[in-house]
C-alpha beads as a LAMMPS data file, in Angstrom:
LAMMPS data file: protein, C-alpha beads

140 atoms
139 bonds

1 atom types
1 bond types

-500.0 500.0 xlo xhi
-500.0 500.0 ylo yhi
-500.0 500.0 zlo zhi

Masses

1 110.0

Atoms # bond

1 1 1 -17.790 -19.672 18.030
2 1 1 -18.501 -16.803 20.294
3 1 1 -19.214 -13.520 19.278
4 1 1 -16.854 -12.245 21.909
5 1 1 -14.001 -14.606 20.597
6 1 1 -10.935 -12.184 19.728
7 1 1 -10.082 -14.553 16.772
8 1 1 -13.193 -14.205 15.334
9 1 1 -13.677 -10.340 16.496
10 1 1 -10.108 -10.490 14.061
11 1 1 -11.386 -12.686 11.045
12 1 1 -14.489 -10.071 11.194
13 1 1 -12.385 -6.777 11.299
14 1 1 -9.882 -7.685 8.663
15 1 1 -12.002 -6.473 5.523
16 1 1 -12.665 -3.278 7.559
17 1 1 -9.007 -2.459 8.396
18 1 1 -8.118 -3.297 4.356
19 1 1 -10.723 -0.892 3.649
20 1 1 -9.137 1.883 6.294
21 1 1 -5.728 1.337 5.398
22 1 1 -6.494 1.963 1.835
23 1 1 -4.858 5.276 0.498
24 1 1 -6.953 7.734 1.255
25 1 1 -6.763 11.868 0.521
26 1 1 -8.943 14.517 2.030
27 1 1 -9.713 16.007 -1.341
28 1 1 -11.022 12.524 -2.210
29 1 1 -9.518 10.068 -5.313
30 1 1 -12.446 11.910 -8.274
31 1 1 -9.916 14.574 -8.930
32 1 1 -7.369 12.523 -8.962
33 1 1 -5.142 11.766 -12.134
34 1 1 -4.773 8.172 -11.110
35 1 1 -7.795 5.699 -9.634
36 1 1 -7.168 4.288 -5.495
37 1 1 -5.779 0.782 -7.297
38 1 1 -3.302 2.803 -9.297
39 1 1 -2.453 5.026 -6.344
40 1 1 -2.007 1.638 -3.952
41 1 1 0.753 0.871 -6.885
42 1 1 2.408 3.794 -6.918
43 1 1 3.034 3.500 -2.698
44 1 1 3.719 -0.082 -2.941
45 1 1 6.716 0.730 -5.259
46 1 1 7.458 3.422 -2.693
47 1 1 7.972 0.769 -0.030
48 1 1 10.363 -1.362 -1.609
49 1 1 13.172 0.296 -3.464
50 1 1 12.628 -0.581 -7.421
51 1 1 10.817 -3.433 -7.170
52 1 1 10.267 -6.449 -9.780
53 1 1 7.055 -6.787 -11.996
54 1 1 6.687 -10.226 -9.713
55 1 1 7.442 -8.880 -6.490
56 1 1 4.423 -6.093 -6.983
57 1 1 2.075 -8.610 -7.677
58 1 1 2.771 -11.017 -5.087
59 1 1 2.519 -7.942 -2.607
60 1 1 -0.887 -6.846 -3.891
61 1 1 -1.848 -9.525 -4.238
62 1 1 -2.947 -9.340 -7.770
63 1 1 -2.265 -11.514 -10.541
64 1 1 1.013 -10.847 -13.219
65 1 1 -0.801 -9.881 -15.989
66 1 1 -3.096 -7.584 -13.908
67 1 1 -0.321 -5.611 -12.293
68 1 1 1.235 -5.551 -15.532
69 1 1 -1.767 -3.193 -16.852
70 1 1 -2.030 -1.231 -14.237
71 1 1 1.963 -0.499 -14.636
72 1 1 1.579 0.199 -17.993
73 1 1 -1.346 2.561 -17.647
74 1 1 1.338 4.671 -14.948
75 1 1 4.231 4.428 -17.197
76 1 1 2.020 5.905 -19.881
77 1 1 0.936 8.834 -17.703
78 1 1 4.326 9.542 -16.542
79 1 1 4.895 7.741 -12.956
80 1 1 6.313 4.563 -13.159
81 1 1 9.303 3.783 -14.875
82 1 1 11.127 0.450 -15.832
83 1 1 14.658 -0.739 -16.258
84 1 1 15.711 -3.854 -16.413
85 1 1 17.703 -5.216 -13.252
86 1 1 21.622 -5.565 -13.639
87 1 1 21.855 -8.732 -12.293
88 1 1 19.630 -10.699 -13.855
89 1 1 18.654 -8.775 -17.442
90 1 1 15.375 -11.078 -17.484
91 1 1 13.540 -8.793 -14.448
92 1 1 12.097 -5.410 -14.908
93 1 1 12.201 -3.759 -12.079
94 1 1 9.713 -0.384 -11.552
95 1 1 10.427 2.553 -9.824
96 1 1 8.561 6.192 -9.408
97 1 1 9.058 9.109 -11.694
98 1 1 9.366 12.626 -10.163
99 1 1 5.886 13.433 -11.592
100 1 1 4.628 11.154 -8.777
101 1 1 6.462 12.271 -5.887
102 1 1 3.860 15.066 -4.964
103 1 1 1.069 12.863 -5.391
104 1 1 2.728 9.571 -3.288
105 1 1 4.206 12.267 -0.525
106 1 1 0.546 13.636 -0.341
107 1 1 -0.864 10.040 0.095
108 1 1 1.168 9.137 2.827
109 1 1 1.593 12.398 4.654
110 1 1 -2.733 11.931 4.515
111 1 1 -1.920 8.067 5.666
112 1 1 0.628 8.975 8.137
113 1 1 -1.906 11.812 9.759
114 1 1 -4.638 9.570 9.866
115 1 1 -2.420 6.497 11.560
116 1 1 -1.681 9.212 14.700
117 1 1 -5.264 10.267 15.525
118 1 1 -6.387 6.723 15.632
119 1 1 -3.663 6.294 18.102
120 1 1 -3.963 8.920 20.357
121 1 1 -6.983 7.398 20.825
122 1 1 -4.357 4.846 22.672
123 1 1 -2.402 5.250 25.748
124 1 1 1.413 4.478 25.195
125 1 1 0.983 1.309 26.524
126 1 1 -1.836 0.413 24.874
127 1 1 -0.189 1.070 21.703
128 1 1 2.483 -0.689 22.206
129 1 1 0.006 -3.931 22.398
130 1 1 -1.550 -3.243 19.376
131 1 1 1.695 -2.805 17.450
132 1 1 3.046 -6.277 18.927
133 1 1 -0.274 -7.612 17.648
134 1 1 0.347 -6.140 14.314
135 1 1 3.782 -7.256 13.794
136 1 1 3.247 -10.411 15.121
137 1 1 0.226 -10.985 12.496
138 1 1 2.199 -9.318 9.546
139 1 1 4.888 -11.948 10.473
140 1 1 2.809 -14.825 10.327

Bonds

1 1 1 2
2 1 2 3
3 1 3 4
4 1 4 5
5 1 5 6
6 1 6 7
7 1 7 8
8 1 8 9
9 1 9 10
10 1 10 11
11 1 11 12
12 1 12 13
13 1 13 14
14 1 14 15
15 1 15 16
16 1 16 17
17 1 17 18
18 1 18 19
19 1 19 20
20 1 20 21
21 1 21 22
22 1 22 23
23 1 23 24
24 1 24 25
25 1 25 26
26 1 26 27
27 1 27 28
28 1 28 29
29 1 29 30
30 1 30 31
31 1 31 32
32 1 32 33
33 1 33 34
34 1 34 35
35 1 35 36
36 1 36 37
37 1 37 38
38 1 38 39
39 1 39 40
40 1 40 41
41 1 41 42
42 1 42 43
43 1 43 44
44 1 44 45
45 1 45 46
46 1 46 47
47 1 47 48
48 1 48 49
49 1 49 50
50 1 50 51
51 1 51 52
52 1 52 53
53 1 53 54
54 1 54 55
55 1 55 56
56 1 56 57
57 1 57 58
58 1 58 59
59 1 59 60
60 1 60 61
61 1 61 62
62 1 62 63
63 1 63 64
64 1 64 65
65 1 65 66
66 1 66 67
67 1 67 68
68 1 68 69
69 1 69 70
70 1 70 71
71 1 71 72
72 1 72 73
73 1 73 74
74 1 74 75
75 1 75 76
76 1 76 77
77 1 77 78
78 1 78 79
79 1 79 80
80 1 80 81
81 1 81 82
82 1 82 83
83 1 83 84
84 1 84 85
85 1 85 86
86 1 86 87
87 1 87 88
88 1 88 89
89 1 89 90
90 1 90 91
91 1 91 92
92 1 92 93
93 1 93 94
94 1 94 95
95 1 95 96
96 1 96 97
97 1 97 98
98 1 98 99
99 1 99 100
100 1 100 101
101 1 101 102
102 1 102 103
103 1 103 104
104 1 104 105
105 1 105 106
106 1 106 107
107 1 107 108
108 1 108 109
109 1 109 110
110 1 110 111
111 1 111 112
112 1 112 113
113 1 113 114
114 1 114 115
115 1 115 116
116 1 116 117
117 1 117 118
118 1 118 119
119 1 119 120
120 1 120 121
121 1 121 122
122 1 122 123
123 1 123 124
124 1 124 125
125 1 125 126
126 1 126 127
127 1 127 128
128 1 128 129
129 1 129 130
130 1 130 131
131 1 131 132
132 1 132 133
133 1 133 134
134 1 134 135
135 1 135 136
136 1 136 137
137 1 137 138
138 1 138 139
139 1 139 140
């Protein structure tokens, strides 16, 4: 394969993007009450309204029993929460306590601001291309 070969310029890139796309705050994740794992967690619940135990792993990528610590370490600190689902009683479903709101709002306001200067690197059109791209890989 070619150097030059846009799927392979892609297989090459991937770990880098994971890396960039990891939360991120200016101030750094040393002072911070939870580690960059934990604080993935806590915006992955963020994204999906009271997710299942299952569902978190599966979108992490992580096994059960490891999301399962890592939930328990943020219930015990005061950010997560579970309740078991109404419709089926056998799913716990996790959700954010107000003690994380600053500290998931500050996350993705830092995300959100560092998203927009990479594109303005973009023309409009441009962008458009790279977001068909994107949603056409995160379909796939």
């Amino acid at each position: 394969m070619r150097a030059d070969d846009p799927v392979v310029v892609v297989q090459q890139l991937v770990p880098a993007l994971r890396r960039s796309l990891r939360p991120r705050l200016s101030r750094g994740t040393k002072d911070l009450p939870v580690s960059p794992a934990q604080l993935q967690l806590l915006l992955t619940v963020e994204q999906h309204d009271n997710p299942a135990v299952s569902d978190l792993a599966a979108q992490l990528g992580i096994s059960f029993s490891t999301v399962t610590e890592k939930i328990d370490k943020l219930v015990s600190i005061g950010y997560l929460k579970r309740t078991k689902s109404r419709r089926d009683r056998r799913k716990t479903l996790i959700s954010l306590t107000e003690a994380s709101f600053p500290l998931v709002q500050a996350a993705l306001a830092e995300q959100r601001s560092w998203l927009a200067q990479v594109l303005h690197e973009f023309t409009v059109e441009e962008q458009a291309v790279v977001l068909r791209f994107l949603r056409a890989l995160a379909r796939s």
